[in-house]
C-alpha positions as CSV (number, residue, x, y, z in Angstrom):
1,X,-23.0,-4.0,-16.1
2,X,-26.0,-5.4,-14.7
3,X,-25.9,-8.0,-11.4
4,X,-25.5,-11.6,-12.1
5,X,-29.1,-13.3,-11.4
6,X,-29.0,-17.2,-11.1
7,X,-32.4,-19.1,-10.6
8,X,-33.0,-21.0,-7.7
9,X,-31.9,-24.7,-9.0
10,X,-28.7,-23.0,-9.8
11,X,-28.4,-22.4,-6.2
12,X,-29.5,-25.6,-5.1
13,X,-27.3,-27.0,-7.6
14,X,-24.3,-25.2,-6.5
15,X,-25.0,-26.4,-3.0
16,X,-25.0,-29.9,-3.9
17,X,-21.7,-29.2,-5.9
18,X,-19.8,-27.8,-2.6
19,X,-21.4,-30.8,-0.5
20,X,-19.7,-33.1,-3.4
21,X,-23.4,-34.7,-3.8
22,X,-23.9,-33.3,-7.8
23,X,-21.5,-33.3,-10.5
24,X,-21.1,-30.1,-12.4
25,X,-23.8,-30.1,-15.2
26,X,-25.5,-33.2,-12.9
27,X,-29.4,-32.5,-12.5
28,X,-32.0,-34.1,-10.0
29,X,-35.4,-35.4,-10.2
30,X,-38.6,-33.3,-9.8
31,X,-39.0,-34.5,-6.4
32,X,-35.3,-34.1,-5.4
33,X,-36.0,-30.1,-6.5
34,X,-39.0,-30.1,-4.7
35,X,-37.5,-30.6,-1.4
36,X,-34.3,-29.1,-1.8
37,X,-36.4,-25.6,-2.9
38,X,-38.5,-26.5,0.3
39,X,-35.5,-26.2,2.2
40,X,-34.5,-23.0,0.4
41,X,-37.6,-20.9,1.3
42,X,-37.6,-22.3,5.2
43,X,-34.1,-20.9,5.1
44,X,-35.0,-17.2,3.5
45,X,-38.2,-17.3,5.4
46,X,-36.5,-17.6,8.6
47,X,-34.2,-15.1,7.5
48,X,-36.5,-12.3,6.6
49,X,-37.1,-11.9,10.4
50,X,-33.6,-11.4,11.4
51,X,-33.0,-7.7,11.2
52,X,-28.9,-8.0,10.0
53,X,-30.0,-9.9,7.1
54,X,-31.8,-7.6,5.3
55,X,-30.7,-5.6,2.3
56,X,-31.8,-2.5,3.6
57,X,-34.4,-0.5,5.1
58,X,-37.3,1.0,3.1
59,X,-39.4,4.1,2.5
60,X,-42.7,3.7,0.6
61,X,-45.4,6.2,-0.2
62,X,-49.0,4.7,0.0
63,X,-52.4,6.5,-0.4
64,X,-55.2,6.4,1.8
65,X,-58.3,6.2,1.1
66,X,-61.0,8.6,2.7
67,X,-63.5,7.0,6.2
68,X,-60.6,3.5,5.4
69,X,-59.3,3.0,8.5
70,X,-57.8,-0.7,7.5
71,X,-55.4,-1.7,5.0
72,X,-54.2,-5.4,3.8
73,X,-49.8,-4.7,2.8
74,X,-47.9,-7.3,1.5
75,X,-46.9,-8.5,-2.2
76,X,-50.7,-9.8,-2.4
77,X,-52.4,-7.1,-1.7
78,X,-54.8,-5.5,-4.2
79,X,-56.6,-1.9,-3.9
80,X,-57.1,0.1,-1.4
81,X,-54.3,-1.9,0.2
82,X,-50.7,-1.2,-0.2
83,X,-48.8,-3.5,-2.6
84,X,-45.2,-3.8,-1.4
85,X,-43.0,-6.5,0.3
86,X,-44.2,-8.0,3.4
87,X,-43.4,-5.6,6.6
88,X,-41.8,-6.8,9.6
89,X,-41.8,-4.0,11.8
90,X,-42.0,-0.2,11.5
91,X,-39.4,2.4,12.2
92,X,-41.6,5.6,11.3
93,X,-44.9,6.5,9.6
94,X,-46.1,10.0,8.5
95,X,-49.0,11.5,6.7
96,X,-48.2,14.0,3.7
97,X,-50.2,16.9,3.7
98,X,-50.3,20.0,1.0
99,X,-48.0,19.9,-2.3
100,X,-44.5,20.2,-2.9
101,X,-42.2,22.3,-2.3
102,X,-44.6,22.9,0.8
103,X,-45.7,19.6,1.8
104,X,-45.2,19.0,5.5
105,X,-44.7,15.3,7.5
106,X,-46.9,14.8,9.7
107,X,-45.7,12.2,12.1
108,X,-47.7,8.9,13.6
109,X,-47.3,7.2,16.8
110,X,-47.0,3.1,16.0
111,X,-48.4,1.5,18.7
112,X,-47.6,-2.0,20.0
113,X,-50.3,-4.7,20.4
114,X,-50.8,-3.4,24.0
115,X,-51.1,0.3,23.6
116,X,-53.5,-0.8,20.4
117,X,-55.6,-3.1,22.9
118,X,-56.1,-0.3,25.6
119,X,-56.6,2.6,23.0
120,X,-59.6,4.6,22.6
121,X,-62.0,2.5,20.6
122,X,-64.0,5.4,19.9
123,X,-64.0,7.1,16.6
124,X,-63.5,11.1,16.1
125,X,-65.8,11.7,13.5
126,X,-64.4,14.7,10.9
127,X,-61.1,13.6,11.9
128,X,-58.8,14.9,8.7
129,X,-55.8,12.6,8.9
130,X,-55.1,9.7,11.8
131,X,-52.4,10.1,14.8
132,X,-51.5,6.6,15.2
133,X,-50.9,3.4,13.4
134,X,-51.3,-0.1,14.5
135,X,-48.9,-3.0,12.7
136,X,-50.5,-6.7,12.7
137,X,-47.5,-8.6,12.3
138,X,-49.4,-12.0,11.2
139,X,-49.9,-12.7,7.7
140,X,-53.9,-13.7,6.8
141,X,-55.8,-15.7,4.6
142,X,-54.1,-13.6,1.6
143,X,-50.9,-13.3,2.5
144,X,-50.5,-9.8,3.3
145,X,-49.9,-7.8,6.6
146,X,-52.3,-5.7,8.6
147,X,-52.6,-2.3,9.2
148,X,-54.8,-0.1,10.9
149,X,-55.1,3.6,11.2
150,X,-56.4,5.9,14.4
151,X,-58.5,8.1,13.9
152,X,-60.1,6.6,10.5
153,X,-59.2,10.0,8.6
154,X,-62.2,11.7,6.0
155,X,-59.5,12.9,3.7
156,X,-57.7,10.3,1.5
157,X,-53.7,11.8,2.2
158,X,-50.5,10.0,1.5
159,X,-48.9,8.2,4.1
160,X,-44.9,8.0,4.1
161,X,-44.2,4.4,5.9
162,X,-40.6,3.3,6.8
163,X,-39.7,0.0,8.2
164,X,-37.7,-3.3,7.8
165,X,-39.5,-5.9,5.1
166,X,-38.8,-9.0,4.1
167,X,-36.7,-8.1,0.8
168,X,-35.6,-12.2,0.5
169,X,-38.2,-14.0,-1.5
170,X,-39.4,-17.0,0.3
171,X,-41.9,-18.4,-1.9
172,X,-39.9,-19.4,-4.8
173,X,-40.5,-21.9,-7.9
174,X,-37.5,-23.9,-8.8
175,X,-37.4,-21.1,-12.2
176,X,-37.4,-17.9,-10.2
177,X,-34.9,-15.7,-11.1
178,X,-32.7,-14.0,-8.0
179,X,-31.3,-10.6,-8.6
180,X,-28.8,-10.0,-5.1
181,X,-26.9,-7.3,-3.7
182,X,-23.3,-8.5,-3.0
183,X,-22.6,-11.4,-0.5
184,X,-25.9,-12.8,-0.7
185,X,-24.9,-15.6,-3.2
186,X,-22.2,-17.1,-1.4
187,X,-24.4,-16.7,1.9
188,X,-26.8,-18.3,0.7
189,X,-24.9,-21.5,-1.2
190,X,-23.1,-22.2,1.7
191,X,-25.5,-22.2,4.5
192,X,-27.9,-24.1,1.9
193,X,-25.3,-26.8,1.6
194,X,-25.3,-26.8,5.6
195,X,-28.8,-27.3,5.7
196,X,-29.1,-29.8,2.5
197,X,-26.1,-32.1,3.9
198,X,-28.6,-34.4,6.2
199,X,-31.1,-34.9,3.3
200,X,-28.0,-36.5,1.3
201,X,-26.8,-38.9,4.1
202,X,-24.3,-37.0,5.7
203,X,-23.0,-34.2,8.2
204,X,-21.7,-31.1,6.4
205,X,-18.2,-30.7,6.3
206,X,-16.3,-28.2,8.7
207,X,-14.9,-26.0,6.5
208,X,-18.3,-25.3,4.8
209,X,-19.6,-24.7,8.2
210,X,-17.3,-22.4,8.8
211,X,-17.6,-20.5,5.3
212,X,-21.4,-20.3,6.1
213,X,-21.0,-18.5,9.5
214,X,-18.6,-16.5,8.3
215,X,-20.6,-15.4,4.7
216,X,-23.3,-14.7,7.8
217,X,-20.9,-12.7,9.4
218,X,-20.3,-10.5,6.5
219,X,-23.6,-9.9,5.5
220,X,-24.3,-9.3,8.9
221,X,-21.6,-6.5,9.0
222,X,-22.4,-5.3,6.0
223,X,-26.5,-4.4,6.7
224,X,-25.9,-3.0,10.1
225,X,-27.6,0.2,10.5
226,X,-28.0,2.2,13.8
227,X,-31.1,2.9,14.4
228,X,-31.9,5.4,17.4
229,X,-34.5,3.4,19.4
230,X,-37.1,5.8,20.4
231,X,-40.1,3.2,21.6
232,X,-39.1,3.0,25.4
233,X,-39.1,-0.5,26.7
234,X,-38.9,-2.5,23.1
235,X,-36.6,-5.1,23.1
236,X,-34.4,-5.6,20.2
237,X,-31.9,-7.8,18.8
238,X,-28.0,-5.9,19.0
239,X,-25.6,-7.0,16.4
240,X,-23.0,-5.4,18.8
241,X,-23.5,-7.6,21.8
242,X,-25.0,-10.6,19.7
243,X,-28.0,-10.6,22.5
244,X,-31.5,-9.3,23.0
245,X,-31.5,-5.7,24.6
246,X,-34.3,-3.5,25.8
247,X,-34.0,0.2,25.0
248,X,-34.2,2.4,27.6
C-alpha cells in the first residue's frame, strides 16, 4: 500500500482545524494561503539544518568530469554539477576507481573552511583523482551548494559522497504533493498550528504545545543515528545531552 501524500493546504488546513480557526471543508483566500505556506517553508527550512530531523542519511554516486575541479550540488544544479538534494554537511567522500567486482574506495579528506583557506593553492598537474574535498555550505545565485575538489583530477572517476541533506522540501507551492516517512505528518500539523496561532489572533493552546514537542520528540528519537566523529575538534549537536559538544 503506498504512503498517504497530502498537499501542502491540506496541512495548513489541518493546522487551522486543530487551532479551531477553519471548519472542516472551510477554505481561505489566496492571500491567507500565501502566508500560511510562507510560514510552512520558514518552518522546514529551519528544520533541514537540525540533524535529528532528517529522514536519513544519504549515499549518492556522482561523476566527475576530467581537469573540473568545481561542482554546483543541489536540486538546481544542471551538468557537470551533481543534481541531488541540497547538502548540509558531509560524513564521507570517496573516489571509485576500476570496475566491479574489483572497484576499490578511495577515501577523501573533507576539509573545513580553515584547513581549505591554508591549503596548498598550487595545482599537481597529472594528478589522476583528488585527495580532498572542500564543502561551501552557502547556497548561490542558483540555488545549489559548492563543491570543490583538491587536486583538480585529469581523469573523470566516480565520486561516492555521503552526508546529511535537506530531505524536507522548503520551497513549496500551496499544490505540492508531500510523500513522508512516518511521524512527519503529525510533526508537522502540530508545530504548524504553533507557529500559525499568532497570525489568527491568539496564543496556541497548551495541549497543542505540548503535542508538538512531543511529535519533535519522536521524530527526534526516531532519526538518531550514531555517527563516530572522526574530524577532531568539530563541534556538534548531541541528541543525548540536548547541548553542543566538541569531539575529541
Amino acid at each position: 500500500m503506498p504512503p498517504p501524500v497530502e498537499t501542502a493546504q491540506d496541512l495548513i488546513n489541518e493546522a487551522l482545524q486543530w487551532l479551531g480557526v477553519a471548519e472542516p471543508g472551510e477554505t481561505l483566500s489566496s492571500a491567507q494561503y500565501a502566508d500560511c505556506l510562507r510560514s510552512l517553508n520558514w518552518m522546514l527550512d529551519e528544520w533541514n539544518t537540525q540533524e535529528s530531523l532528517q529522514p536519513a542519511l544519504t549515499s549518492s554516486a556522482h561523476q566527475l568530469v576530467a581537469n573540473t575541479d568545481t561542482y554546483e550540488m543541489g536540486p538546481y544544479a544542471t551538468p557537470p554539477g551533481f543534481l541531488a538534494a541540497t547538502p548540509i554537511y558531509f560524513l564521507m567522500a570517496h573516489v571509485l576507481w576500476g570496475s566491479a567486482p574489483y572497484q576499490n574506495r578511495i577515501p577523501l579528506s573533507i576539509l573545513s573552511i580553515e584547513e581549505w583557506a591554508s591549503g596548498n593553492p598550487v595545482e599537481l598537474p597529472g594528478t589522476a583523482y583528488p585527495s580532498s574535498l572542500y564543502f561551501d555550505p552557502v547556497l548561490n545565485a542558483n540555488g545549489n551548494m559548492r563543491l570543490v575538489f583538491w587536486p583538480k583530477p585529469v581523469l573523470g572517476l566516480p565520486v561516492e559522497l555521503t552526508y546529511a541533506a535537506s530531505r524536507l522540501n522548503s520551497q513549496l507551492a500551496i499544490t505540492d504533493t508531500l510523500t513522508m516517512k512516518p511521524g512527519y505528518r503529525r510533526a508537522i500539523v502540530t508545530n504548524l498550528a504553533v507557529v500559525l496561532a499568532r497570525k489568527f489572533g491568539g496564543n496556541p493552546p497548551a495541549d497543542i504545545i505540548q503535542q508538538a514537542a512531543t511529535a519533535l520528540r519522536n521524530l527526534r528519537n526516531q532519526n538518531r543515528q550514531p555517527i563516530e566523529r572522526r574530524d577532531s575538534g568539530a563541534v556538534y549537536w548531541s541528541y543525548v545531552t540536548g547541548d553542543y559538544e566538541k569531539v575529541h
